[in-house]
PDB file of N, CA, C and O in Angstrom:
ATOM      1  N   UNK A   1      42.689 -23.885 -11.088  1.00  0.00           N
ATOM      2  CA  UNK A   1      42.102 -23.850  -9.765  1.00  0.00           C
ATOM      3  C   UNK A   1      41.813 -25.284  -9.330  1.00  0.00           C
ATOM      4  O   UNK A   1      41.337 -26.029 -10.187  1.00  0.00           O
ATOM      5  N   UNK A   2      42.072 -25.835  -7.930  1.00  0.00           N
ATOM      6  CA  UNK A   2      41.843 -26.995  -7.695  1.00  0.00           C
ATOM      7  C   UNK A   2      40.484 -26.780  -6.849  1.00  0.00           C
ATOM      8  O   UNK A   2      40.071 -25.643  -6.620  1.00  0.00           O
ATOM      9  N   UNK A   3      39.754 -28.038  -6.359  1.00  0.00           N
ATOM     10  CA  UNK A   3      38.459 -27.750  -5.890  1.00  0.00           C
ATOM     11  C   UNK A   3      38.619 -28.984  -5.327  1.00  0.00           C
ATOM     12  O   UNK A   3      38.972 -30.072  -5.782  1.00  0.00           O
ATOM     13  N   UNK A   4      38.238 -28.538  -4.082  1.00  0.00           N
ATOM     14  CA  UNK A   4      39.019 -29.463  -2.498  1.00  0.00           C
ATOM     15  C   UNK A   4      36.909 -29.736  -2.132  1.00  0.00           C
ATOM     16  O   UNK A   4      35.960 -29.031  -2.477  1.00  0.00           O
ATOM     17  N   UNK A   5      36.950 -31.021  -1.343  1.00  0.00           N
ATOM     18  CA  UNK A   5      35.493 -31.390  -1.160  1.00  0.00           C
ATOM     19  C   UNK A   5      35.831 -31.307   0.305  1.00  0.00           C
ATOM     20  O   UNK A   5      36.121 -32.453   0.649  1.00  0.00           O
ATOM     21  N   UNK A   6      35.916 -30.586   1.203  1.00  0.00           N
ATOM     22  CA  UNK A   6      36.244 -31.042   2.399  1.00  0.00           C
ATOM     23  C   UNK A   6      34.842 -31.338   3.262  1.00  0.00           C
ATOM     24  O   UNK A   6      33.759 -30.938   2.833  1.00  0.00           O
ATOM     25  N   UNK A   7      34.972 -32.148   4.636  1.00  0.00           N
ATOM     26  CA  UNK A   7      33.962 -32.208   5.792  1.00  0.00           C
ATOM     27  C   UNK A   7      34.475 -31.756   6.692  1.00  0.00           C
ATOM     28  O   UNK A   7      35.518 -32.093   7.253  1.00  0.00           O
ATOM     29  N   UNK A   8      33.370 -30.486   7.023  1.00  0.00           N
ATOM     30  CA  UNK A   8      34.089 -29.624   8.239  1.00  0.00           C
ATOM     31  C   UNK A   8      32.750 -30.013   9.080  1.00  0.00           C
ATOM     32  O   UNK A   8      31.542 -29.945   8.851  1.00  0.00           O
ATOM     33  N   UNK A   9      33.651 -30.506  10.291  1.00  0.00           N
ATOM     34  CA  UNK A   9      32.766 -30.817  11.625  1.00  0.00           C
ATOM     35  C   UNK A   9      32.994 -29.707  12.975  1.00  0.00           C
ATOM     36  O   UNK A   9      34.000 -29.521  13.661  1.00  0.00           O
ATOM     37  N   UNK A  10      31.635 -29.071  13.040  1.00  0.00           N
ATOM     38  CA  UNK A  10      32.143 -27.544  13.578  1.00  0.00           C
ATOM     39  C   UNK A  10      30.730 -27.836  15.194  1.00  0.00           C
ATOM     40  O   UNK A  10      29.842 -28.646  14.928  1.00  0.00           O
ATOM     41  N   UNK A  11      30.695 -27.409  16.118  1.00  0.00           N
ATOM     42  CA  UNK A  11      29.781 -27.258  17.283  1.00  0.00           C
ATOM     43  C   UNK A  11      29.013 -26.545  16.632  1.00  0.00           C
ATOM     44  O   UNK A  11      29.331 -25.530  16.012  1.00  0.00           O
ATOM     45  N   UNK A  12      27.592 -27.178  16.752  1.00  0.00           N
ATOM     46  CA  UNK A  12      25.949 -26.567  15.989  1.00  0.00           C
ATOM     47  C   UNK A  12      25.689 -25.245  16.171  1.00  0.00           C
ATOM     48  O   UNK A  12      25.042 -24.534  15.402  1.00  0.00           O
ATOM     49  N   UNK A  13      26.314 -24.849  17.426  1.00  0.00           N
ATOM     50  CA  UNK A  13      25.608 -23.026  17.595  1.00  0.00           C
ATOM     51  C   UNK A  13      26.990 -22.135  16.839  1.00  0.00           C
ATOM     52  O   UNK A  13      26.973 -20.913  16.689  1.00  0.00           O
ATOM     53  N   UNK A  14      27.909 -22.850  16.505  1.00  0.00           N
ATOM     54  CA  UNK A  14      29.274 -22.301  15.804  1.00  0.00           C
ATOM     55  C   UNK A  14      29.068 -22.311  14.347  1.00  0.00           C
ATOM     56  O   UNK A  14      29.567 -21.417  13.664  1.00  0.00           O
ATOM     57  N   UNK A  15      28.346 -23.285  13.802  1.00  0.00           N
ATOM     58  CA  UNK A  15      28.268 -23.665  12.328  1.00  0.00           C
ATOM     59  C   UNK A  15      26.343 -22.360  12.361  1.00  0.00           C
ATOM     60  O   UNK A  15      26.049 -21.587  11.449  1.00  0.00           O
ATOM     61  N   UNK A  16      25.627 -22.546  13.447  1.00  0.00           N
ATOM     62  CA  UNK A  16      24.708 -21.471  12.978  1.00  0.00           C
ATOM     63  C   UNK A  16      25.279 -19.937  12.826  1.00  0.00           C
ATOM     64  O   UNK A  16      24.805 -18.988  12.201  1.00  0.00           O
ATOM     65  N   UNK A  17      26.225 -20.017  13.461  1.00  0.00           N
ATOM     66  CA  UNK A  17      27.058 -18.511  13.170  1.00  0.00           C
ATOM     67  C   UNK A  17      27.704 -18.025  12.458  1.00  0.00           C
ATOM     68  O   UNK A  17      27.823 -16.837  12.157  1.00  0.00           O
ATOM     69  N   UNK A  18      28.424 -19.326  11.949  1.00  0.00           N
ATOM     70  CA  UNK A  18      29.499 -18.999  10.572  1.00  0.00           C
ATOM     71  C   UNK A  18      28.622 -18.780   9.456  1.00  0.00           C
ATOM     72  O   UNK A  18      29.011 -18.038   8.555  1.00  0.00           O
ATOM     73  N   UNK A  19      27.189 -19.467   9.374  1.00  0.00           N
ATOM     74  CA  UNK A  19      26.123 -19.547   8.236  1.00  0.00           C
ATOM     75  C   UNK A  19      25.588 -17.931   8.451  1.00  0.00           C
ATOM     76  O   UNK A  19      25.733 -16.965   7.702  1.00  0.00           O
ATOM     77  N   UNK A  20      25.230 -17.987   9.154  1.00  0.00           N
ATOM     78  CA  UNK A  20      24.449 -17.071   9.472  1.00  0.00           C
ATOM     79  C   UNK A  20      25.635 -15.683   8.786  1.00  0.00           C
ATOM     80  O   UNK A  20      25.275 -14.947   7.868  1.00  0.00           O
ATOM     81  N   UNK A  21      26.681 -15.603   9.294  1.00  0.00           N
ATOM     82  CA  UNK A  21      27.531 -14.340   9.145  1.00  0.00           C
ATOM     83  C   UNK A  21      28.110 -14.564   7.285  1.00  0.00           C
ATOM     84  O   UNK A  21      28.996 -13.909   6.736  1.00  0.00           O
ATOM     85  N   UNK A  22      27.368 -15.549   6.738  1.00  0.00           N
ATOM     86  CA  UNK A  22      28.070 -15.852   5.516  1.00  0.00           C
ATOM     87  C   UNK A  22      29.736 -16.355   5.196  1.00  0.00           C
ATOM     88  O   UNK A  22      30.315 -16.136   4.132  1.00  0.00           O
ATOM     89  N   UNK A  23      30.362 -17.112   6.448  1.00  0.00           N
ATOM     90  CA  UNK A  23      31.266 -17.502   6.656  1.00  0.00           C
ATOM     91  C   UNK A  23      31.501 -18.993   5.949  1.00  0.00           C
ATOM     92  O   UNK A  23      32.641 -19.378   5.688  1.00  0.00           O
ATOM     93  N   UNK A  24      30.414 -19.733   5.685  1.00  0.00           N
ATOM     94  CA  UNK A  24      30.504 -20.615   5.100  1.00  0.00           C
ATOM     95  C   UNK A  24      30.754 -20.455   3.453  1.00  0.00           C
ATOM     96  O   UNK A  24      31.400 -21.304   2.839  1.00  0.00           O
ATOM     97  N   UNK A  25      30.325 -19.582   2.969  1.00  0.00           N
ATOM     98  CA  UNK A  25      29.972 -19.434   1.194  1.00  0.00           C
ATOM     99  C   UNK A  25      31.470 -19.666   0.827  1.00  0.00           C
ATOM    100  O   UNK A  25      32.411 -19.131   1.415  1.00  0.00           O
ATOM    101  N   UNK A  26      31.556 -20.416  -0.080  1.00  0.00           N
ATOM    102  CA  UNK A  26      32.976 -20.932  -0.875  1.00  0.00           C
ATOM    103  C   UNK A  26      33.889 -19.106  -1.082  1.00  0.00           C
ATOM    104  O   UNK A  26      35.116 -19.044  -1.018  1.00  0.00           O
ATOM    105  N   UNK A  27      33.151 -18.020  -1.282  1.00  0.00           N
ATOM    106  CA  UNK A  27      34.482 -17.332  -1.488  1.00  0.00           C
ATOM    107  C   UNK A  27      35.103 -16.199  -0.072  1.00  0.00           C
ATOM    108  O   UNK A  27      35.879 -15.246  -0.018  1.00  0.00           O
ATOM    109  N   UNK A  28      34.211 -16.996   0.976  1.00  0.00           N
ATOM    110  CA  UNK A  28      34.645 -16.648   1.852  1.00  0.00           C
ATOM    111  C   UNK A  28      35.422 -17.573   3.043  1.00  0.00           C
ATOM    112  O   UNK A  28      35.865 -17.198   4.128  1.00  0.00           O
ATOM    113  N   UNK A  29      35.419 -18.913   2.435  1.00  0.00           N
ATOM    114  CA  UNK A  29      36.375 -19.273   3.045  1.00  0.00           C
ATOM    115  C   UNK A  29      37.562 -19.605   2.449  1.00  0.00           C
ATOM    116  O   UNK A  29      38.381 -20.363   2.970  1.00  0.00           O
ATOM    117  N   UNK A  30      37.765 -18.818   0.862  1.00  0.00           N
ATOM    118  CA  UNK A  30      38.956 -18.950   0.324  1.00  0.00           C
ATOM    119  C   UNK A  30      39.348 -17.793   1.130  1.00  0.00           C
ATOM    120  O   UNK A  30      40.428 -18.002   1.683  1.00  0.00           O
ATOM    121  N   UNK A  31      38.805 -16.553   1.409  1.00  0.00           N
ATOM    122  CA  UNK A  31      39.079 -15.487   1.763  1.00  0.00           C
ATOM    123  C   UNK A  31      39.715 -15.306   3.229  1.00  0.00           C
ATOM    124  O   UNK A  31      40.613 -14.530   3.555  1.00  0.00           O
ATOM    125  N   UNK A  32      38.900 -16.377   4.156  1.00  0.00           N
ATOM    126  CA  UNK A  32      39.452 -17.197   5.795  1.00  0.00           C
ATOM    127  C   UNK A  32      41.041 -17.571   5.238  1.00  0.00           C
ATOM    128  O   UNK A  32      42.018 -16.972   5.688  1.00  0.00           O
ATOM    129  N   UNK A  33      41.151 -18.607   4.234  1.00  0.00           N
ATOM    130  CA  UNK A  33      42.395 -18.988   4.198  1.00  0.00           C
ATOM    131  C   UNK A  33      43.571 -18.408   4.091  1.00  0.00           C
ATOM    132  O   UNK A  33      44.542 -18.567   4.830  1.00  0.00           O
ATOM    133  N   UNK A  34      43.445 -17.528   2.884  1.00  0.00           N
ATOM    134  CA  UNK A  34      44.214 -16.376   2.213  1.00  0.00           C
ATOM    135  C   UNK A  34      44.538 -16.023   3.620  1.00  0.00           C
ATOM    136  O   UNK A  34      45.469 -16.642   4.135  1.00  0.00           O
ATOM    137  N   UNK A  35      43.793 -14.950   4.460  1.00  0.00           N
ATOM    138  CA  UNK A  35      43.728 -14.405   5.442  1.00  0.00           C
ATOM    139  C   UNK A  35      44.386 -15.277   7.070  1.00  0.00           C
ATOM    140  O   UNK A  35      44.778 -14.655   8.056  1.00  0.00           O
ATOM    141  N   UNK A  36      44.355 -16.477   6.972  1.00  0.00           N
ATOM    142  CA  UNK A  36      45.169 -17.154   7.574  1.00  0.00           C
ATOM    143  C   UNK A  36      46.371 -17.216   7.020  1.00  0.00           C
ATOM    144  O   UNK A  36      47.197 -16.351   7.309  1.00  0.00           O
ATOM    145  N   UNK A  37      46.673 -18.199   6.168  1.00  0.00           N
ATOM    146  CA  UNK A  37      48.050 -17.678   5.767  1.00  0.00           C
ATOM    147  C   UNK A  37      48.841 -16.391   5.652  1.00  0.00           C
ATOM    148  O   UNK A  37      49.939 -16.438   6.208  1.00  0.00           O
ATOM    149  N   UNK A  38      48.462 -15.020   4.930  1.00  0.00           N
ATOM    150  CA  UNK A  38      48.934 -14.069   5.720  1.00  0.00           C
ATOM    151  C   UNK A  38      49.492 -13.869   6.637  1.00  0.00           C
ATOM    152  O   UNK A  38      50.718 -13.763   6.672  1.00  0.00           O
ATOM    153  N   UNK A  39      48.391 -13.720   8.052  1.00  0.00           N
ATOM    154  CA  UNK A  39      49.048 -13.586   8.929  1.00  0.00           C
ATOM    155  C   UNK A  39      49.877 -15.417   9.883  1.00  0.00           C
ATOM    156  O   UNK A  39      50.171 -15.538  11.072  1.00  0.00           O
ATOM    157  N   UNK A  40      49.927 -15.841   9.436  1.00  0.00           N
ATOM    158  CA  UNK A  40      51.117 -16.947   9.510  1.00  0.00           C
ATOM    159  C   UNK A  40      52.542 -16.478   9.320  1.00  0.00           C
ATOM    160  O   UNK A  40      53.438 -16.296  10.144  1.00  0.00           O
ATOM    161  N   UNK A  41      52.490 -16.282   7.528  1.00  0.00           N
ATOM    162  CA  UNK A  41      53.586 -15.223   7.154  1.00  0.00           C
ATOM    163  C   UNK A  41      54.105 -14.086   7.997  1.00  0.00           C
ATOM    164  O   UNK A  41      55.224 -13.622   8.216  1.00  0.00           O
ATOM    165  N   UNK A  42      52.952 -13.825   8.363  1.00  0.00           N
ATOM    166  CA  UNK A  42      53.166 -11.700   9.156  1.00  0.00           C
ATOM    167  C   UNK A  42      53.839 -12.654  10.577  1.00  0.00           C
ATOM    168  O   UNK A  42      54.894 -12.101  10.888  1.00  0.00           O
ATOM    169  N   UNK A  43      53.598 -13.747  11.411  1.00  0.00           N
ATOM    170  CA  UNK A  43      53.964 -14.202  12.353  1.00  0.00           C
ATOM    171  C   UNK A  43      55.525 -14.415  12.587  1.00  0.00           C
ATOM    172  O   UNK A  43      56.308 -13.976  13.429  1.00  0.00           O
ATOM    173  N   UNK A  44      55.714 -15.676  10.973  1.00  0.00           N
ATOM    174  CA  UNK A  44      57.096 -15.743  11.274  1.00  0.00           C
ATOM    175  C   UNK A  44      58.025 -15.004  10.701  1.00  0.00           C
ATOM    176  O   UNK A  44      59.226 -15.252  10.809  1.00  0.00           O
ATOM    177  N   UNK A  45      57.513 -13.960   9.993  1.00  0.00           N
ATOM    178  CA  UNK A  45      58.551 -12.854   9.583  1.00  0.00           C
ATOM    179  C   UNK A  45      58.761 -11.909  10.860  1.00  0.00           C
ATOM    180  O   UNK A  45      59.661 -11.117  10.581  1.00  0.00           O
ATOM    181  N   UNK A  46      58.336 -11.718  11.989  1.00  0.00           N
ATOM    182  CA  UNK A  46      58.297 -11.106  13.200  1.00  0.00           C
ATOM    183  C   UNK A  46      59.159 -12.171  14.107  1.00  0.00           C
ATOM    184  O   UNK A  46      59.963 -11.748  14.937  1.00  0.00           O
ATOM    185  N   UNK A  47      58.963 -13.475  13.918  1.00  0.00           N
ATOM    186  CA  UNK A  47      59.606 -14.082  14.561  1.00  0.00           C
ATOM    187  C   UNK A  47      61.179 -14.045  14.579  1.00  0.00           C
ATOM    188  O   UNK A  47      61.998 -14.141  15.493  1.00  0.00           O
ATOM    189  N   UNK A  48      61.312 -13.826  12.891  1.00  0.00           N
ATOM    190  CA  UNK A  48      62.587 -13.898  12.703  1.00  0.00           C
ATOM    191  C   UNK A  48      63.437 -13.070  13.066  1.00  0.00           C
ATOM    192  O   UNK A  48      64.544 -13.230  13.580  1.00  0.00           O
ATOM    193  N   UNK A  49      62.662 -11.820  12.669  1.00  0.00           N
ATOM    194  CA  UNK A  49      63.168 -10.345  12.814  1.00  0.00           C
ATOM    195  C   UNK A  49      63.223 -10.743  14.021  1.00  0.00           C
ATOM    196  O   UNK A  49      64.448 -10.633  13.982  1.00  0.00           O
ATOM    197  N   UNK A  50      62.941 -11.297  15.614  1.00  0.00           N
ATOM    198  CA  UNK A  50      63.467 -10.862  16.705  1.00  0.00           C
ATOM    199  C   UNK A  50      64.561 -11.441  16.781  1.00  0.00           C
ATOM    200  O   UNK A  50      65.450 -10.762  17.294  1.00  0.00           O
ATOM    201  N   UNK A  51      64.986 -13.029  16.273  1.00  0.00           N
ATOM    202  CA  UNK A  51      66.207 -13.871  16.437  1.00  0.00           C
ATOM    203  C   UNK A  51      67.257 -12.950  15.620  1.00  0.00           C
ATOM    204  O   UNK A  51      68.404 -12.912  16.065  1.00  0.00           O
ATOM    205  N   UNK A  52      67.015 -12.357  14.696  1.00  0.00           N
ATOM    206  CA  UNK A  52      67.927 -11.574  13.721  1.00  0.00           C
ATOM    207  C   UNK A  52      68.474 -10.259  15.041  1.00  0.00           C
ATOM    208  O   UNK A  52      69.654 -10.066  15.333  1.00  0.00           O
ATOM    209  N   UNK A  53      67.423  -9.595  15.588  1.00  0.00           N
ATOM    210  CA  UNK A  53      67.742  -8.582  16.712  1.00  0.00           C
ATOM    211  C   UNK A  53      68.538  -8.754  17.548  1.00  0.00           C
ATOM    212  O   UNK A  53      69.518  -8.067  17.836  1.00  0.00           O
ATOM    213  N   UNK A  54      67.947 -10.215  18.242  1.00  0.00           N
ATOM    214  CA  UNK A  54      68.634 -10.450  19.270  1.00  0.00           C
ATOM    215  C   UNK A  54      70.167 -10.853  19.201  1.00  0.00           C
ATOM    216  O   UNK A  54      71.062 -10.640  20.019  1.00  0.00           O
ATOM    217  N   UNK A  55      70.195 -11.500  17.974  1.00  0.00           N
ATOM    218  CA  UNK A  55      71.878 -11.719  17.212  1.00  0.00           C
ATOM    219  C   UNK A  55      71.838 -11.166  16.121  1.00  0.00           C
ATOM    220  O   UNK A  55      71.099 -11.687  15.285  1.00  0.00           O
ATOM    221  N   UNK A  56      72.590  -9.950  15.738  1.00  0.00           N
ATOM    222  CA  UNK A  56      72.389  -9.219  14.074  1.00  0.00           C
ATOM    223  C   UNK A  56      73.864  -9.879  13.883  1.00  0.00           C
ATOM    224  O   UNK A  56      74.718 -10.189  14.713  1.00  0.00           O
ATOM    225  N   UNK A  57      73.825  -9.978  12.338  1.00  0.00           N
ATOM    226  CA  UNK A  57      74.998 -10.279  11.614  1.00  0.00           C
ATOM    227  C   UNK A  57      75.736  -9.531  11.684  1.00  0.00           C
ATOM    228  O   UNK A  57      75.288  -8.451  12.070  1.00  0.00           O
ATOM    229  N   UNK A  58      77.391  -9.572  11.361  1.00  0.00           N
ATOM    230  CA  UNK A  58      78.185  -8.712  11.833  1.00  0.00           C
ATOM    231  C   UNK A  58      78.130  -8.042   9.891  1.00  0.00           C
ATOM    232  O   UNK A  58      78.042  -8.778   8.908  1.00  0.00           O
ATOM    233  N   UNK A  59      78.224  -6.327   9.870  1.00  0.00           N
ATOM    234  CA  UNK A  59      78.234  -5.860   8.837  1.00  0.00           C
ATOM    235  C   UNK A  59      79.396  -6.544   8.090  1.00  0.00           C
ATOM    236  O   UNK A  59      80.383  -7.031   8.642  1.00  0.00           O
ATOM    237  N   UNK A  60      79.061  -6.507   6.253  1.00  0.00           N
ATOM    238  CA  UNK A  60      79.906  -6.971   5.828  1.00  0.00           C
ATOM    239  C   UNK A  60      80.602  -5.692   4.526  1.00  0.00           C
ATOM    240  O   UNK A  60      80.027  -4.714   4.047  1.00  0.00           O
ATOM    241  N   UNK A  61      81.510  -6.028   4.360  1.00  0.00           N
ATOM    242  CA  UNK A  61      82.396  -5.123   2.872  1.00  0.00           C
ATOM    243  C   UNK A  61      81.357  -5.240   2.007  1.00  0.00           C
ATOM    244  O   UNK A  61      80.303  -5.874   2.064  1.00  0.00           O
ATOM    245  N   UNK A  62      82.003  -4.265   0.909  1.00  0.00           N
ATOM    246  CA  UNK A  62      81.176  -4.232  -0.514  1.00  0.00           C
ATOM    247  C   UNK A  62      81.838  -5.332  -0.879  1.00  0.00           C
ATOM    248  O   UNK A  62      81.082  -6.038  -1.548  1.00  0.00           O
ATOM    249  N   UNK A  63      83.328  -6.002  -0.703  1.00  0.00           N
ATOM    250  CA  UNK A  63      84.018  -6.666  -1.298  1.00  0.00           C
ATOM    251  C   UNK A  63      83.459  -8.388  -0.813  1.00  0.00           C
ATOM    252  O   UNK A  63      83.591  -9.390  -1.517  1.00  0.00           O
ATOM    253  N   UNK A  64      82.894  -8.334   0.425  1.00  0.00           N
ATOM    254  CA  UNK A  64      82.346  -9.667   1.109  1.00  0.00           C
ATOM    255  C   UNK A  64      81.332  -9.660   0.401  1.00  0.00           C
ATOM    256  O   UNK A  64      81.435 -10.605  -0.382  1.00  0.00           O
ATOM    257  N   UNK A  65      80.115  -8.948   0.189  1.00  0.00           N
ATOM    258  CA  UNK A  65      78.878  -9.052  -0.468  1.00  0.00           C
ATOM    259  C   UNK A  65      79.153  -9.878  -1.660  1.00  0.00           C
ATOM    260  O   UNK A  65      78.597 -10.970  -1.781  1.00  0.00           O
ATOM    261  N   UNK A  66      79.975  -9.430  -2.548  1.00  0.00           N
ATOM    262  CA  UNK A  66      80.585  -9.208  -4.130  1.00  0.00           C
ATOM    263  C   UNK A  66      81.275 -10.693  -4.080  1.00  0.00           C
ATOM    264  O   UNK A  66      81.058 -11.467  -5.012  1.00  0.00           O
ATOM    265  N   UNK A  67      81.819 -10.946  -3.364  1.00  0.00           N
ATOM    266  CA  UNK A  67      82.411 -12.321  -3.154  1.00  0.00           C
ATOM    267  C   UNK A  67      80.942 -13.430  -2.455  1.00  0.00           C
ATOM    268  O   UNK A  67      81.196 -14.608  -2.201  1.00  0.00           O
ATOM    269  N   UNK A  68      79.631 -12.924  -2.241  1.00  0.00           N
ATOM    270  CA  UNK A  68      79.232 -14.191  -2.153  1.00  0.00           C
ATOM    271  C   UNK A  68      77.973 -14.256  -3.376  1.00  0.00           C
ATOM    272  O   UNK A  68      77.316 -15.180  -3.856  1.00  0.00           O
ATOM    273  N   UNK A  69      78.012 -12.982  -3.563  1.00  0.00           N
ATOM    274  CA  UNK A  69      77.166 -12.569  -5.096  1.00  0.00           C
ATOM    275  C   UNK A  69      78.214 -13.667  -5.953  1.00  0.00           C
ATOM    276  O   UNK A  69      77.767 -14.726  -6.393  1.00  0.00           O
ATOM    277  N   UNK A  70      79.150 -13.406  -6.064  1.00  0.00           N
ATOM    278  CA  UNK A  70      80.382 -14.453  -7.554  1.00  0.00           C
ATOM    279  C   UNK A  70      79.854 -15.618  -6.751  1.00  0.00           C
ATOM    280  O   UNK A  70      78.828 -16.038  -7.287  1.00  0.00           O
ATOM    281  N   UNK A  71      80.190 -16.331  -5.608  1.00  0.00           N
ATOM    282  CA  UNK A  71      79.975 -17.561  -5.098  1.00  0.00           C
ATOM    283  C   UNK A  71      78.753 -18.136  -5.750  1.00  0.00           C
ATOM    284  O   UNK A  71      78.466 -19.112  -6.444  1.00  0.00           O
ATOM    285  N   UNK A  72      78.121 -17.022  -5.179  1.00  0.00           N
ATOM    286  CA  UNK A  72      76.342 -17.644  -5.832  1.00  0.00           C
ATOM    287  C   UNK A  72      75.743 -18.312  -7.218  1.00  0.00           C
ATOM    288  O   UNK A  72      74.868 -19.123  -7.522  1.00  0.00           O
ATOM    289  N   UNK A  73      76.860 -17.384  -7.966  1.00  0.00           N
ATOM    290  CA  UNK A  73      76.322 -17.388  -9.378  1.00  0.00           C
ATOM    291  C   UNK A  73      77.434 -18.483 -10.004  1.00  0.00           C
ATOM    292  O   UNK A  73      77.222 -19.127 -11.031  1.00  0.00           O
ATOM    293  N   UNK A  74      78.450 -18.557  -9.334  1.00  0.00           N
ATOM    294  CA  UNK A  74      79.053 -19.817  -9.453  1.00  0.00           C
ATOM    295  C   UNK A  74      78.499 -20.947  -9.186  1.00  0.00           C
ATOM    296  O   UNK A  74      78.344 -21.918  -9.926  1.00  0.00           O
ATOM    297  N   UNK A  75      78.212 -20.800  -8.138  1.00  0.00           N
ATOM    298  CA  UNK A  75      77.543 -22.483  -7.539  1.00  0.00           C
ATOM    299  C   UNK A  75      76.276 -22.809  -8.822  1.00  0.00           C
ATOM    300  O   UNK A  75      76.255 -23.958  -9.264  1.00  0.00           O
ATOM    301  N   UNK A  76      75.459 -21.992  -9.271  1.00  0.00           N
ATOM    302  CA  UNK A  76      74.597 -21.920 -10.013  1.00  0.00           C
ATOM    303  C   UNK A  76      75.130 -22.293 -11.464  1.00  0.00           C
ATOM    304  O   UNK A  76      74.786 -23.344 -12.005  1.00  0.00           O
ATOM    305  N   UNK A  77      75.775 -21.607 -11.916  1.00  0.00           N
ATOM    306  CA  UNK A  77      76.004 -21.911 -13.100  1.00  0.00           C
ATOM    307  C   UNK A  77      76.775 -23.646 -12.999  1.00  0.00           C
ATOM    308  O   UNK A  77      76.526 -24.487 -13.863  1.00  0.00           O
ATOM    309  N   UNK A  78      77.584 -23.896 -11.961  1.00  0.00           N
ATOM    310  CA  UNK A  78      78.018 -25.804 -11.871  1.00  0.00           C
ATOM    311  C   UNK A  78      76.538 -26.299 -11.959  1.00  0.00           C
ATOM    312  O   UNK A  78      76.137 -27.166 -12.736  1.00  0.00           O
ATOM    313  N   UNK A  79      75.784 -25.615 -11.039  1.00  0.00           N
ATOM    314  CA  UNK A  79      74.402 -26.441 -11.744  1.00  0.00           C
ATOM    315  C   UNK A  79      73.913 -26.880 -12.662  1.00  0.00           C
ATOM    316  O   UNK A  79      73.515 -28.025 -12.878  1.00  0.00           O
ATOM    317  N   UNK A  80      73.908 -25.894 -13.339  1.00  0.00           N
ATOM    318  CA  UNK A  80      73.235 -25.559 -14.252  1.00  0.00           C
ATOM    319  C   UNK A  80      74.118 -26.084 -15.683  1.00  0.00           C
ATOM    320  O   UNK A  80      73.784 -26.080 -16.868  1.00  0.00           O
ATOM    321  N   UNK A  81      75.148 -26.445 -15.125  1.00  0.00           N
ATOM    322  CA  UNK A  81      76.318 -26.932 -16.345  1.00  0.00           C
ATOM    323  C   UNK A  81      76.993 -26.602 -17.229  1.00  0.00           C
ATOM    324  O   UNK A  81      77.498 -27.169 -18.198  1.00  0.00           O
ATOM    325  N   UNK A  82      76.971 -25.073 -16.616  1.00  0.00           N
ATOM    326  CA  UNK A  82      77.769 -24.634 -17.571  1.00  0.00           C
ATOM    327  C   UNK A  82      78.725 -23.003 -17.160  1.00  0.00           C
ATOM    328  O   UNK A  82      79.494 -22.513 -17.987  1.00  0.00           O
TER     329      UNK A  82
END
């Protein structure tokens, strides 16, 4: 676990509210973060899904899949050296 010292500079009747609601206590603003990131994630996975909608890939063969599955594990194994 890392342990971050931060200075949060917040408007006085904002910082009596976050105290007050227990928003400040260390496992609730791991819990803010978590909870931000989430929905970050939940954002641009929605984002994508619409660019994916608005242009979907054209379906492919079992035989296209299978050919980029071998590609893959090719390129990987030159990596990997062997």
């Amino acid at each position: 676990m890392t342990t971050l010292e931060l200075k949060l500079s917040l408007p006085e009747q904002l910082e009596k509210e976050a105290r007050a609601a227990g928003l400040l206590a260390p496992g609730e603003i791991e819990r803010l973060v978590r909870e931000a990131l989430r929905a970050r994630r939940a954002e641009r996975f929605a984002t994508a899904r619409k660019k994916l909608a608005a242009n979907p890939l054209p379906p492919m063969t079992m035989e296209e899949i299978q050919a980029e599955i071998d590609a893959d594990r090719a390129e990987r194994r030159a990596k990997a050296g062997g």
